[in-house]
C-alpha positions in Angstrom: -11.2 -3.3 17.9 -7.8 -5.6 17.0 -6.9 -5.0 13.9 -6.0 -8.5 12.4 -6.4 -10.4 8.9 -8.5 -13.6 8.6 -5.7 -16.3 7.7 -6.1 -19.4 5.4 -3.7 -22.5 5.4 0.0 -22.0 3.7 -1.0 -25.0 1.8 -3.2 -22.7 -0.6 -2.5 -23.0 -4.0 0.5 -21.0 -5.2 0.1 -18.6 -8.2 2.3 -17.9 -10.5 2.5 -14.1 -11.6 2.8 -13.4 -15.2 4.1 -9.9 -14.2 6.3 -9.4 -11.1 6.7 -5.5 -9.4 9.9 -5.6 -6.4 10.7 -2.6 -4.7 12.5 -1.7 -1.5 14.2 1.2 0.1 17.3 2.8 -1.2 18.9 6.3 0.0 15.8 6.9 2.2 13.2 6.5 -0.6 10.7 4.0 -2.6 13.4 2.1 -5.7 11.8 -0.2 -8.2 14.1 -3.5 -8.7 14.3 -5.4 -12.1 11.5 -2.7 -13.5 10.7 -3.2 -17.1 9.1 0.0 -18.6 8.0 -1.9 -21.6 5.9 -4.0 -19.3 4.3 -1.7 -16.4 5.6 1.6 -17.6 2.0 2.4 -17.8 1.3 0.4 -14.4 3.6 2.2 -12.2 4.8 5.6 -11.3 7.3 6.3 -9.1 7.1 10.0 -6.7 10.1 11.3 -5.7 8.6 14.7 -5.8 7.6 15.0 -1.7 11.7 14.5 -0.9 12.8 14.4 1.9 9.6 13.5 3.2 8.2 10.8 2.0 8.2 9.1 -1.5 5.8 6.6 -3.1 4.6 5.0 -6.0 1.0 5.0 -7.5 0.2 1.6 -9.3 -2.7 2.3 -11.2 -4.5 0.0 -14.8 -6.7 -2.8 -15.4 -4.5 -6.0 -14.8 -5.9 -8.8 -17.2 -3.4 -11.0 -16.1 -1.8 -12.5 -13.1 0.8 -9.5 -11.6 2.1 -9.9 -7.7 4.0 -6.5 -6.4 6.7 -7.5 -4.1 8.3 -5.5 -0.8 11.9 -6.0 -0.1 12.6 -5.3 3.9 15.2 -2.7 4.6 17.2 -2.6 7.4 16.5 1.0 7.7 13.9 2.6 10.4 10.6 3.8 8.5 7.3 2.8 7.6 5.3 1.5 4.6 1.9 2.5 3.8 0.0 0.3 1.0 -3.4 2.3 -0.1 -5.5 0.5 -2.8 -9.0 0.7 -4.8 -9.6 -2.5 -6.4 -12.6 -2.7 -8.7 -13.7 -5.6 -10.1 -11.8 -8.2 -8.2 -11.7 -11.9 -9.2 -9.2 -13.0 -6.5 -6.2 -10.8 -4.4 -4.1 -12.4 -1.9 -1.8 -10.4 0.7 1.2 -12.7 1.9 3.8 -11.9 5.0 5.4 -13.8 7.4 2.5 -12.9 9.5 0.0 -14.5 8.0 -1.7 -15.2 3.8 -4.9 -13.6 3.2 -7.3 -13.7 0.3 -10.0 -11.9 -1.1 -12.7 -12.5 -3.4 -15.0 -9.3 -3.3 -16.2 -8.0 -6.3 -14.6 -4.4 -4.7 -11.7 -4.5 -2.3 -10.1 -1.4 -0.3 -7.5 -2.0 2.2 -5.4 0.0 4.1 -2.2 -1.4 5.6 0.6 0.0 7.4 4.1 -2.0 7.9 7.3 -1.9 9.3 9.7 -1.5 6.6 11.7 -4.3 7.9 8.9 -6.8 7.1 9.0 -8.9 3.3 5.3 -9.2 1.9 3.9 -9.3 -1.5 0.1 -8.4 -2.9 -0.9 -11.0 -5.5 -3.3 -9.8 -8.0 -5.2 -12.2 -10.4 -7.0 -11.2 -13.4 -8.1 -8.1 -10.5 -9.8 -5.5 -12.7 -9.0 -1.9 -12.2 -6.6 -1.2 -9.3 -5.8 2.2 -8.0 -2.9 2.0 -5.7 -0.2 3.9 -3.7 2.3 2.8 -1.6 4.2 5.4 0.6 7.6 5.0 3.2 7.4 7.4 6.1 11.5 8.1 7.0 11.7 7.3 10.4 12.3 11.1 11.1 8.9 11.7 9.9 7.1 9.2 11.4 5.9 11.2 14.7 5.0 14.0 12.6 2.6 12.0 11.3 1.1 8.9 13.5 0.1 9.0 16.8 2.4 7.4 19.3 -0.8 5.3 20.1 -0.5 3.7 16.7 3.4 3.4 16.2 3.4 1.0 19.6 0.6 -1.0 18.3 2.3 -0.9 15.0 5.6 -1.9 16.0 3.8 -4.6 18.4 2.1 -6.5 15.6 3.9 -5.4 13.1 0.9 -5.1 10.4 -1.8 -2.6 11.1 -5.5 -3.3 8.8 -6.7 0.2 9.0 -9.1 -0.5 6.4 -12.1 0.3 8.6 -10.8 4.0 8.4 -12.1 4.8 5.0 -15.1 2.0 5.4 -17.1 4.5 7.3 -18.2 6.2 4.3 -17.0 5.6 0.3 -13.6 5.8 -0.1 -14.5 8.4 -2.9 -15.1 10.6 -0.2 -12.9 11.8 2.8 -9.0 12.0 2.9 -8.6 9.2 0.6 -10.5 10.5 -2.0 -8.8 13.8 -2.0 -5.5 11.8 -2.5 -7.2 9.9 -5.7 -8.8 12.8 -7.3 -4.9 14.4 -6.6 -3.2 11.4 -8.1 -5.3 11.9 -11.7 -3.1 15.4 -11.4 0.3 14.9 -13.8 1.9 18.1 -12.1 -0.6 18.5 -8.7 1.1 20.5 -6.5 -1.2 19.6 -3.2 -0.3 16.0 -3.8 2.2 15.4 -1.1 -0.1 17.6 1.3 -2.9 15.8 0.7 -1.2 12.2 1.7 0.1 13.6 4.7 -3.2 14.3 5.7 -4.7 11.2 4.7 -1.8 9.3 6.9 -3.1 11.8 9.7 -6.7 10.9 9.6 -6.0 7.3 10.0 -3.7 8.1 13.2 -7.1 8.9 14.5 -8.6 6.1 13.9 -9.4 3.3 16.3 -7.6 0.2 15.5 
C-alpha cells in the first residue's frame, strides 16, 4: 500500500494562527524558537530527558483558538516523528513542500515520519483536545530503530503516513497507547522505552 496524503489546491484559503509553535534542531535535539511560556506554557513540554537518544516534545490542551506548530529544517541527518490524538476536530491542515492536506473528522490520528531537512507546519483551528508528540531520531539512532525497508522508502518520498499502523485497532490500545498513558506520568521513568518501542512497531508496518 503507498503511503501518500490526498492533496487540495494551494489556492485554499490561508489561515491565520492566533498562536504560532516553531521549533527545529539545535545541538542534536528538539529547541522551541520565539516560545512564550505565558502563552503555551501549559501547551507544550519539551523532553530532553531520553538524551542522547532522542528528544521530543508533547503538545497536549484544548486549543479554542487558531494555533499552527511550525518545523524548521536542519541541515543535520535525523528524523522527525509527529504522533497526534485529535478529539473533536473542526478543521486541521498539514502543509509541506510536498503537498497541503486538510481534515475535517470529528477524531483525527495521524502518524508521520520526516526527514528533518523538510519545512512543514500542522495548522489547528478551533481543533478541540490534541494529544501530541513530536520526536527527532539522531541519525546515529536511526537503524536502531527503523527498518532499512522503511528509511529507503522514507528518504525516497520524503514523508511517510503511517497512520494505518495504529488504525488497526484504537489508538488507546497497542504501542501508542502505552506512550499516552506514559506521557500523563510527570516523572515516568519507562517513557523513553516506551517510544522506542512504539517507533519499532511502526518499522513493521506495511507502508
Amino acid at each position: 500500500m503507498l503511503c501518500k496524503f490526498n492533496t487540495i489546491p494551494l489556492t485554499a484559503q490561508k489561515i491565520i494562527p492566533e498562536l504560532k509553535i516553531t521549533y527545529t534542531i539545535k545541538n542534536n535535539r528538539i529547541e522551541l524558537k520565539n516560545f512564550d511560556p505565558a502563552r503555551a506554557g501549559k501547551l507544550i513540554r519539551v523532553y530532553d530527558n531520553c538524551l542522547p537518544v532522542i528528544s521530543f516534545f508533547h503538545m497536549k490542551g484544548n486549543i479554542g483558538t487558531t494555533t499552527q506548530s511550525v518545523f524548521e529544517p536542519s541541515p543535520g541527518q535525523g528524523i522527525i516523528l509527529s504522533v497526534q490524538v485529535v478529539d473533536d476536530n473542526r478543521r486541521f491542515e498539514f502543509t509541506s513542500a510536498q503537498n497541503l492536506s486538510m481534515n475535517f473528522s470529528p477524531l483525527i490520528v495521524s502518524v508521520q515520519m520526516m526527514l528533518c531537512g523538510l519545512a512543514f507546519s500542522h495548522t489547528y483551528e478551533q481543533a478541540g483536545l490534541v494529544n501530541r508528540f513530536d520526536v527527532f531520531i539522531p541519525a546515529n539512532k536511526i537503524n536502531q530503530l527503523i527498518s532499512v525497508d522503511m528509511l529507503e522508502k522514507l528518504l525516497k518520498r520524503k514523508i511517510l503516513n503511517l497512520e494505518y499502523a495504529v488504525k488497526k485497532s484504537s489508538h488507546y490500545e497497542g504501542a501508542l497507547g502505552k506512550v499516552l498513558t506514559e506521557l500523563e506520568k510527570p516523572n515516568s521513568k519507562s517513557l523513553c522505552t516506551k517510544i522506542e518501542n512504539f517507533i519499532q512497531s511502526l518499522a513493521m508496518q506495511d507502508c
